[in-house]
CHARMM-style PDB file with segment names, atoms N, HN, CA, C and O in Angstrom:
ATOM      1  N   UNK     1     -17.656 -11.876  29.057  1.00  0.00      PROA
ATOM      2  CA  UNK     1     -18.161 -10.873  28.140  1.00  0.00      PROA
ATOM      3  C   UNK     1     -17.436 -11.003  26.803  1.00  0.00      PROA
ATOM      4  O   UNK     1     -16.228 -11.215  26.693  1.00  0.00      PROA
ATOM      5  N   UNK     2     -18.301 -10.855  25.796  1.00  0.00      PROA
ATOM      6  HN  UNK     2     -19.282 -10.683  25.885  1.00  0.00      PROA
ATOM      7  CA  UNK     2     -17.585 -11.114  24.594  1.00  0.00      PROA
ATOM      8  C   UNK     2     -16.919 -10.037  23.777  1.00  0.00      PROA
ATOM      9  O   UNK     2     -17.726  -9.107  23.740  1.00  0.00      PROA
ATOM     10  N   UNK     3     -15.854  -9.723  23.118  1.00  0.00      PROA
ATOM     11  HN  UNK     3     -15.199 -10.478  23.148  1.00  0.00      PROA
ATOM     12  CA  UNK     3     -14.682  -8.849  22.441  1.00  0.00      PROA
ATOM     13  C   UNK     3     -15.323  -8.515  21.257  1.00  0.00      PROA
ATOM     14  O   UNK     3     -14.987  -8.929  20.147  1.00  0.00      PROA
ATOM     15  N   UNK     4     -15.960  -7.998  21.420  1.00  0.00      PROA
ATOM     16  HN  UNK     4     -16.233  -7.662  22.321  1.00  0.00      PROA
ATOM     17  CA  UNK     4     -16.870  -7.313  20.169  1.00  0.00      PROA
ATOM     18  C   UNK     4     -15.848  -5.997  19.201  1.00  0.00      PROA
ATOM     19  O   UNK     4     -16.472  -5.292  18.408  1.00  0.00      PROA
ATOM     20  N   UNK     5     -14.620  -5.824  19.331  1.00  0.00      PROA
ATOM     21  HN  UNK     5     -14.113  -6.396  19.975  1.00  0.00      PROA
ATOM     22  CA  UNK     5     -13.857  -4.469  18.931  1.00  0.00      PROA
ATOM     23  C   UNK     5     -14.067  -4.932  17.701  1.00  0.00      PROA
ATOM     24  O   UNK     5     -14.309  -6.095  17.380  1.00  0.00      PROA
ATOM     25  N   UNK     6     -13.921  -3.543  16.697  1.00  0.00      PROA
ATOM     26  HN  UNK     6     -13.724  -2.598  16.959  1.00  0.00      PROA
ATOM     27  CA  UNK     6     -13.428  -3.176  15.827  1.00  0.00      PROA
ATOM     28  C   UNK     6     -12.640  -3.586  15.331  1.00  0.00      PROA
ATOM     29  O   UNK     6     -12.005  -2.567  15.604  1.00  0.00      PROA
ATOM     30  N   UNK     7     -11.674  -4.386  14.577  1.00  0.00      PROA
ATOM     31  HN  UNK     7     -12.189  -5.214  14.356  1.00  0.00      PROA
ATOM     32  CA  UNK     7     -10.316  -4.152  14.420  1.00  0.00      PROA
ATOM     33  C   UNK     7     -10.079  -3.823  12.729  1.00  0.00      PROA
ATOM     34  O   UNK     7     -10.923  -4.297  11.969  1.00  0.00      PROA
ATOM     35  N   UNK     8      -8.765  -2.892  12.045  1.00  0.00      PROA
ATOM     36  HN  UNK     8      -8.079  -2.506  12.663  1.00  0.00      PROA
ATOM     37  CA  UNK     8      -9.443  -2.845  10.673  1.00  0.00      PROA
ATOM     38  C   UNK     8      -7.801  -3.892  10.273  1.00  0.00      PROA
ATOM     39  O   UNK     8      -7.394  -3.641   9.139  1.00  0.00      PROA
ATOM     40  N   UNK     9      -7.366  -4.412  10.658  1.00  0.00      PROA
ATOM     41  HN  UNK     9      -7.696  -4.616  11.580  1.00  0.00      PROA
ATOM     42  CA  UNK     9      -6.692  -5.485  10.646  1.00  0.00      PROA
ATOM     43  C   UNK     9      -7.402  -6.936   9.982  1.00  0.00      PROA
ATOM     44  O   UNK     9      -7.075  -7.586   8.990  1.00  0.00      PROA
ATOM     45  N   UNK    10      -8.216  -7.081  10.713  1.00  0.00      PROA
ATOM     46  HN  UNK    10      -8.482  -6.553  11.519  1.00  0.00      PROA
ATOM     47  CA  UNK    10      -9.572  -7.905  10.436  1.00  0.00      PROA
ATOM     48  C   UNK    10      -9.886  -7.846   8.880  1.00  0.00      PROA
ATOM     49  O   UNK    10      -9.907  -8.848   8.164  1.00  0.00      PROA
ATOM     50  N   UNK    11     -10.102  -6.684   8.488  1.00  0.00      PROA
ATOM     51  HN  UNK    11     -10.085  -5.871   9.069  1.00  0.00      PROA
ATOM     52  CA  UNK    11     -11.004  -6.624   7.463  1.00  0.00      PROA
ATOM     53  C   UNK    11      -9.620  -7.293   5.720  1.00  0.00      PROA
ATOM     54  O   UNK    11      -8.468  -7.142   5.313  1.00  0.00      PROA
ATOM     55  N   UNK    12     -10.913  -8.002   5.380  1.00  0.00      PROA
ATOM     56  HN  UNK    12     -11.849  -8.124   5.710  1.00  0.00      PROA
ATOM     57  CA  UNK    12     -10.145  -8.727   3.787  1.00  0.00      PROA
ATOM     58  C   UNK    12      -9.214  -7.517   3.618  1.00  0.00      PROA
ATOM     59  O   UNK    12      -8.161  -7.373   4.239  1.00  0.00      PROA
ATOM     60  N   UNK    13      -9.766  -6.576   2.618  1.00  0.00      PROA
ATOM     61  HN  UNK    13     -10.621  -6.693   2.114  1.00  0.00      PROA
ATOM     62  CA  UNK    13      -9.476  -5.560   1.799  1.00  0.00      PROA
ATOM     63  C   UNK    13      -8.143  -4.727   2.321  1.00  0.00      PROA
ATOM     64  O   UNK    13      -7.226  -4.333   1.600  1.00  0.00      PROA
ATOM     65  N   UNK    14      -8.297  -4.513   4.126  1.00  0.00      PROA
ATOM     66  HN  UNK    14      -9.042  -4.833   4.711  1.00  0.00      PROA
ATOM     67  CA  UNK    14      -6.705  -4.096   4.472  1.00  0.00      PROA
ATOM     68  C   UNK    14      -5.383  -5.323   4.488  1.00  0.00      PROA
ATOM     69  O   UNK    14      -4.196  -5.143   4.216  1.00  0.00      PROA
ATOM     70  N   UNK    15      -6.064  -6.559   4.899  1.00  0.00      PROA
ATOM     71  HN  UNK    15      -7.028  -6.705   5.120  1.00  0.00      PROA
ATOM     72  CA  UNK    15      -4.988  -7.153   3.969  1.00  0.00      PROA
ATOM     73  C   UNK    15      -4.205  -7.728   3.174  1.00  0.00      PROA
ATOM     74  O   UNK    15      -3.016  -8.045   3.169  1.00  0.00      PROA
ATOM     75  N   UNK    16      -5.478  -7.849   2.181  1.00  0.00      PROA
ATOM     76  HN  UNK    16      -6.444  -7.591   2.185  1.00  0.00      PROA
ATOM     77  CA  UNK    16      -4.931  -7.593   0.630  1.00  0.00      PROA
ATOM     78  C   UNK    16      -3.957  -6.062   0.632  1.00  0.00      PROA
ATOM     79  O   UNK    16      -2.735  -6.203   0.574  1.00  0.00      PROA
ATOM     80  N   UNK    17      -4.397  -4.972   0.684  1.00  0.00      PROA
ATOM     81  HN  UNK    17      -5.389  -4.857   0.732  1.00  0.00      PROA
ATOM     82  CA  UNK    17      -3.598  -3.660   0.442  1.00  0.00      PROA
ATOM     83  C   UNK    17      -2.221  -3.865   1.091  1.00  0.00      PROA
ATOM     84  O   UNK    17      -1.299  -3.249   0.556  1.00  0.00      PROA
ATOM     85  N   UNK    18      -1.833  -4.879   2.504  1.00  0.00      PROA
ATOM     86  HN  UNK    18      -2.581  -5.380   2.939  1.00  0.00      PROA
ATOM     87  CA  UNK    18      -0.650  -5.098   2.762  1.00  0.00      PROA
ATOM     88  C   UNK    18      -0.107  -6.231   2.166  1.00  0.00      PROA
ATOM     89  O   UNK    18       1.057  -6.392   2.532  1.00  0.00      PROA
ATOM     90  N   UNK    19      -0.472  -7.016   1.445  1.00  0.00      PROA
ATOM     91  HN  UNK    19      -1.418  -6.886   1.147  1.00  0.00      PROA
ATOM     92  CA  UNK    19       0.357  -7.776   0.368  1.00  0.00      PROA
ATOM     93  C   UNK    19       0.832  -7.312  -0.747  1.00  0.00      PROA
ATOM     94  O   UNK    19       2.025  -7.348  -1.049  1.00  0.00      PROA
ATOM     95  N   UNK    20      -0.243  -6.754  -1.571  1.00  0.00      PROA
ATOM     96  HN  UNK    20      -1.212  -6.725  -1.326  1.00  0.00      PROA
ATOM     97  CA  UNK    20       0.618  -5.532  -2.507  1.00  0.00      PROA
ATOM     98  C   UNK    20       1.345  -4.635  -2.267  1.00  0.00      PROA
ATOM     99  O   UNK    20       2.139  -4.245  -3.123  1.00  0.00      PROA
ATOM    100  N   UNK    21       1.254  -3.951  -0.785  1.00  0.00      PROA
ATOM    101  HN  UNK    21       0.609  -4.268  -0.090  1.00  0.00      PROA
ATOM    102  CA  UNK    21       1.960  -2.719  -1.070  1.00  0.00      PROA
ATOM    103  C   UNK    21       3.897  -2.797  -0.969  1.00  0.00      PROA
ATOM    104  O   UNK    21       4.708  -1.872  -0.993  1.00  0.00      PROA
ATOM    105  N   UNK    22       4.118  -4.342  -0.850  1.00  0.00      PROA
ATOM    106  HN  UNK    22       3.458  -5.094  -0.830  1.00  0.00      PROA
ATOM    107  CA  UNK    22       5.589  -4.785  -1.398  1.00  0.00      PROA
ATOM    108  C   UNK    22       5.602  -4.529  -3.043  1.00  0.00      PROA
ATOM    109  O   UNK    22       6.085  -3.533  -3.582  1.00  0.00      PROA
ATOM    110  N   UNK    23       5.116  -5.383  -3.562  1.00  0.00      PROA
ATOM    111  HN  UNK    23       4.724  -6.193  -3.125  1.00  0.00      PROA
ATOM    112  CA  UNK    23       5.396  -5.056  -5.324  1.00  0.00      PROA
ATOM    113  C   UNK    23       5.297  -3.828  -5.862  1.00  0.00      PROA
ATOM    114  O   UNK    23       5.984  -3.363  -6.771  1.00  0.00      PROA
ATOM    115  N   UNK    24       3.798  -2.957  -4.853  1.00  0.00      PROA
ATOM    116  HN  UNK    24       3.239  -3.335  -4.114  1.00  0.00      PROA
ATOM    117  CA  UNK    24       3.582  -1.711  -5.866  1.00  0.00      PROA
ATOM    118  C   UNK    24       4.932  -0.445  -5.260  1.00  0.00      PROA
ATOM    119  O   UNK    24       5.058   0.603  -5.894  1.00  0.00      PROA
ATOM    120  N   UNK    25       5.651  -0.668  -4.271  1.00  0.00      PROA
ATOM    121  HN  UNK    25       5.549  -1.519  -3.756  1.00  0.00      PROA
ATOM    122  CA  UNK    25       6.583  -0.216  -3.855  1.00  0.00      PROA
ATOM    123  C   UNK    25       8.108  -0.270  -4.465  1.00  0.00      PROA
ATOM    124  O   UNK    25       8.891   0.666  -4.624  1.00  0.00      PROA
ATOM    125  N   UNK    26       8.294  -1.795  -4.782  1.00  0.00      PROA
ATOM    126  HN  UNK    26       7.658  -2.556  -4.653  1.00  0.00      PROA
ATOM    127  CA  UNK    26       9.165  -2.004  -5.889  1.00  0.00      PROA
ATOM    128  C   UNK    26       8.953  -1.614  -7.383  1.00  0.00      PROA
ATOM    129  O   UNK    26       9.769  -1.103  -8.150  1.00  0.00      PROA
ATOM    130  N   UNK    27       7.978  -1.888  -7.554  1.00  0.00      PROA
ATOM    131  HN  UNK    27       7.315  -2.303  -6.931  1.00  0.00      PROA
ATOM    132  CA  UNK    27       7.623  -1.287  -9.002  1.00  0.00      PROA
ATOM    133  C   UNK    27       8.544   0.845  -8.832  1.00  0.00      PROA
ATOM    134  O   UNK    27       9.378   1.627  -9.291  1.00  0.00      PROA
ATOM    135  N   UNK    28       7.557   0.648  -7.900  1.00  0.00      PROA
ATOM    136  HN  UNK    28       6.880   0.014  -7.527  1.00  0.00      PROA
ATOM    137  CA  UNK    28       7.934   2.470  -7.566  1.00  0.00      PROA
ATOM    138  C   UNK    28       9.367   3.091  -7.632  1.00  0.00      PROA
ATOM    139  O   UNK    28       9.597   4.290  -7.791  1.00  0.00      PROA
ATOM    140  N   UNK    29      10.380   2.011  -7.474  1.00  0.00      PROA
ATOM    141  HN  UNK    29      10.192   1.037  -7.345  1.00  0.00      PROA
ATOM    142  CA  UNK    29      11.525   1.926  -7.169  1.00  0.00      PROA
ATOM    143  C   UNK    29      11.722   1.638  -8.799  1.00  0.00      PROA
ATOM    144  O   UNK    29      12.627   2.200  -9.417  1.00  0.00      PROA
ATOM    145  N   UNK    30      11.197   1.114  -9.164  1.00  0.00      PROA
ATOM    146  HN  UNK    30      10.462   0.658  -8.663  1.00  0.00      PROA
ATOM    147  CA  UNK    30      12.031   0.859 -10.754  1.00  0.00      PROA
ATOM    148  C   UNK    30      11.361   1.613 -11.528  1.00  0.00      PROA
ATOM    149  O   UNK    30      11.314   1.168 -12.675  1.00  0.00      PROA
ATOM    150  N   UNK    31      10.617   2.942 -11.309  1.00  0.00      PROA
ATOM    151  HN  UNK    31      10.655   3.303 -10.377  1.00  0.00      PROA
ATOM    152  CA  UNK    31       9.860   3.652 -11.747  1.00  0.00      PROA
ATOM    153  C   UNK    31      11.067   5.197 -11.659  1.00  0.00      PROA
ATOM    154  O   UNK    31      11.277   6.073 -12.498  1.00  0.00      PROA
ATOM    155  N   UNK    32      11.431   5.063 -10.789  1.00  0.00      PROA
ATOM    156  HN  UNK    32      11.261   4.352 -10.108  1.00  0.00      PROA
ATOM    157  CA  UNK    32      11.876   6.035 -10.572  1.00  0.00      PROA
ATOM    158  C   UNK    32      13.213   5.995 -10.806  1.00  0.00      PROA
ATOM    159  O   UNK    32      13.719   7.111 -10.680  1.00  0.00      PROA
ATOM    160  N   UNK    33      14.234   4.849 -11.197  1.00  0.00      PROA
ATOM    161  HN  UNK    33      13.823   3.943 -11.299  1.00  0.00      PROA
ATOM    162  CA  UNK    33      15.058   4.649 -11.986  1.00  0.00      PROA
ATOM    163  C   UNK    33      15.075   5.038 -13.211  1.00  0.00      PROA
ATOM    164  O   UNK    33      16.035   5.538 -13.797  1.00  0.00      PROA
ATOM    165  N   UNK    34      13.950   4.807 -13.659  1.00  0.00      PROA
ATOM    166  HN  UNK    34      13.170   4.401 -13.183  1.00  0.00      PROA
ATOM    167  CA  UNK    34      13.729   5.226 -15.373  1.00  0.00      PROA
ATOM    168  C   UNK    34      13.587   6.902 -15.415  1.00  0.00      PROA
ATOM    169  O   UNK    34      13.321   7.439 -16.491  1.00  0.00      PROA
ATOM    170  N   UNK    35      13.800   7.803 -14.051  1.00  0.00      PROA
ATOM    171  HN  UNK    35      14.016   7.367 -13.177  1.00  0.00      PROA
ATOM    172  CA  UNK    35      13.703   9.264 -13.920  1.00  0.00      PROA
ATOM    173  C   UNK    35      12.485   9.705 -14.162  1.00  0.00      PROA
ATOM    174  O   UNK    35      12.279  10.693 -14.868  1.00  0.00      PROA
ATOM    175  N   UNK    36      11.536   8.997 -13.586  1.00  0.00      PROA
ATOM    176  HN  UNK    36      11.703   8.195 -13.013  1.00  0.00      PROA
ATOM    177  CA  UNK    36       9.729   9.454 -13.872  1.00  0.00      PROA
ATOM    178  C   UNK    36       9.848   9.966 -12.048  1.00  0.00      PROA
ATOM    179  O   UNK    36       8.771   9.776 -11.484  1.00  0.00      PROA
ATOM    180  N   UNK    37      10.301  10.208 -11.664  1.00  0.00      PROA
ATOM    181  HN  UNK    37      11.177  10.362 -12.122  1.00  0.00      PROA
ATOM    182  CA  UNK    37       9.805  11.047 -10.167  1.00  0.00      PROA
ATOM    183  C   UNK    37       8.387  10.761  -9.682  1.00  0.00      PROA
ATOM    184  O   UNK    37       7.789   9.837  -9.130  1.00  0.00      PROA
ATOM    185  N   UNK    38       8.041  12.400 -10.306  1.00  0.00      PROA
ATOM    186  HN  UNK    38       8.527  13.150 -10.755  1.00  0.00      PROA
ATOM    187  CA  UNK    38       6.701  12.510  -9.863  1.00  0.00      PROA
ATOM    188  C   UNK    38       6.128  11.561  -9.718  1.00  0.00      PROA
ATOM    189  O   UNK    38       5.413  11.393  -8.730  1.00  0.00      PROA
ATOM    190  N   UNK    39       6.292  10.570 -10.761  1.00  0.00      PROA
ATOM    191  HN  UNK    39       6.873  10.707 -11.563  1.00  0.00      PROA
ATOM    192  CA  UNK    39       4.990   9.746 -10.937  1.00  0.00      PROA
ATOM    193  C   UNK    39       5.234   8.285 -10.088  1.00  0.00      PROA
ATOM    194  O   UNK    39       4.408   7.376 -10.171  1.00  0.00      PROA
ATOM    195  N   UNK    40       6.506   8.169  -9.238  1.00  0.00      PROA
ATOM    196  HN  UNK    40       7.177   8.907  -9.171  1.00  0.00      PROA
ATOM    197  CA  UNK    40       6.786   7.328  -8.511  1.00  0.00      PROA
ATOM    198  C   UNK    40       6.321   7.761  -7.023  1.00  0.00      PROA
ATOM    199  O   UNK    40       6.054   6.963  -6.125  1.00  0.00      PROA
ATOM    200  N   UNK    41       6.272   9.219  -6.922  1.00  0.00      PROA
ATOM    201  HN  UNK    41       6.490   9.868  -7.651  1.00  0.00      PROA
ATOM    202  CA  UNK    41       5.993   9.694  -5.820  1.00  0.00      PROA
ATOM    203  C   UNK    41       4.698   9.659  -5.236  1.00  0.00      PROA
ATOM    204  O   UNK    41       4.242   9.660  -4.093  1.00  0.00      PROA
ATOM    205  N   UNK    42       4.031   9.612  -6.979  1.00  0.00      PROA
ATOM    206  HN  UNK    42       4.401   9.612  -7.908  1.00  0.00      PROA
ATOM    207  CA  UNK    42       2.343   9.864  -6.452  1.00  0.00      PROA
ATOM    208  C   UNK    42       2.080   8.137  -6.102  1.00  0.00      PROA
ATOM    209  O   UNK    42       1.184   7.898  -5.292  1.00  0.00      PROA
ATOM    210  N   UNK    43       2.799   7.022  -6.663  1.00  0.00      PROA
ATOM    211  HN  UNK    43       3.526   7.216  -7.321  1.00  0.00      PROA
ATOM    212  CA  UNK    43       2.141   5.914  -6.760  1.00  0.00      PROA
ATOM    213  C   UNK    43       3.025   5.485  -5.095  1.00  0.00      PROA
ATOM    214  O   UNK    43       2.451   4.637  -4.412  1.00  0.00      PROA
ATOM    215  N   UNK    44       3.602   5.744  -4.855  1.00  0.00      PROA
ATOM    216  HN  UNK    44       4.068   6.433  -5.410  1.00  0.00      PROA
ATOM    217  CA  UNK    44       4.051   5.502  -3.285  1.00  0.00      PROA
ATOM    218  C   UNK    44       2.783   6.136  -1.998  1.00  0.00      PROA
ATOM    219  O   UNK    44       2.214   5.587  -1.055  1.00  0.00      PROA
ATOM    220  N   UNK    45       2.746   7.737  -2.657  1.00  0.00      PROA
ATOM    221  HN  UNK    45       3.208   8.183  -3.423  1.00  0.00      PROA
ATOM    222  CA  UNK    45       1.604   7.974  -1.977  1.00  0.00      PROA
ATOM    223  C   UNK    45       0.181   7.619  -1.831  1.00  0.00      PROA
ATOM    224  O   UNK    45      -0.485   7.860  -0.824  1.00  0.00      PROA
ATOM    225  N   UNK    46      -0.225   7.063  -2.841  1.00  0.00      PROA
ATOM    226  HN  UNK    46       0.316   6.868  -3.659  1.00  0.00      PROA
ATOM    227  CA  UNK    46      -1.533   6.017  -2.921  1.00  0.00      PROA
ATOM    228  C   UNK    46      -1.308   4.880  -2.393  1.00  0.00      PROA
ATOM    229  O   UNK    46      -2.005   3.971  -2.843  1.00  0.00      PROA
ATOM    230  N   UNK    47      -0.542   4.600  -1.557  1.00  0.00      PROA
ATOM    231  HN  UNK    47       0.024   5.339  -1.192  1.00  0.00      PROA
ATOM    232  CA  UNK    47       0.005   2.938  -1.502  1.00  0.00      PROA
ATOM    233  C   UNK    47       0.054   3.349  -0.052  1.00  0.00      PROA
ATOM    234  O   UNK    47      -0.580   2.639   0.728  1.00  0.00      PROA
ATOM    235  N   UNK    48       0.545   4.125   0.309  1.00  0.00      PROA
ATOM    236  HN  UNK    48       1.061   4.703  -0.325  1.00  0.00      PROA
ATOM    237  CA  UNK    48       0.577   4.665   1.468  1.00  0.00      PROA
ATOM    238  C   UNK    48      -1.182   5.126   2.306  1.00  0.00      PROA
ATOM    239  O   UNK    48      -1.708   4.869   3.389  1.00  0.00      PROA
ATOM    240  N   UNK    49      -1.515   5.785   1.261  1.00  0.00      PROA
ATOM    241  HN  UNK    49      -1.087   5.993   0.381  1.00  0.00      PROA
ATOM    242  CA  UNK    49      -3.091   6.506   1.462  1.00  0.00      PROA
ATOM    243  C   UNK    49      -4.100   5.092   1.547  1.00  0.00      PROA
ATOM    244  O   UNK    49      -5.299   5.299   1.735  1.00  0.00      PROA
ATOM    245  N   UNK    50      -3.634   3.697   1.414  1.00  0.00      PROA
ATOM    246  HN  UNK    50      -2.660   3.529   1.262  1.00  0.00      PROA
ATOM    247  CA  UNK    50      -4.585   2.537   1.167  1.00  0.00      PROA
ATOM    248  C   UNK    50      -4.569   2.062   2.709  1.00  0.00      PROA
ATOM    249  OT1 UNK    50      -5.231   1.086   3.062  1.00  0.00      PROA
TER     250      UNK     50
END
């Protein structure tokens, strides 16, 4: 019988989003050095939300 699942592993687009989400994480990190918080917080959480 053939393995017909789902997987979203599989799909391009999730992992592309896990190759970036190293840089856009570091970026985040040198974002938040410069004392921008918030705005490191929200771009972690979109990175996260992908």
């Amino acid at each position: 019988m053939k393995n017909d699942r789902f997987r979203f592993e599989d799909m391009a687009i999730w992992q592309r989003a896990v190759e970036i989400s190293g840089p856009v994480f570091e970026l985040a990190d040198t974002i938040e050095l410069q004392k921008k918080f918030r705005f490191s917080e929200q771009l972690r959480a979109a990175m996260l939300s992908v």
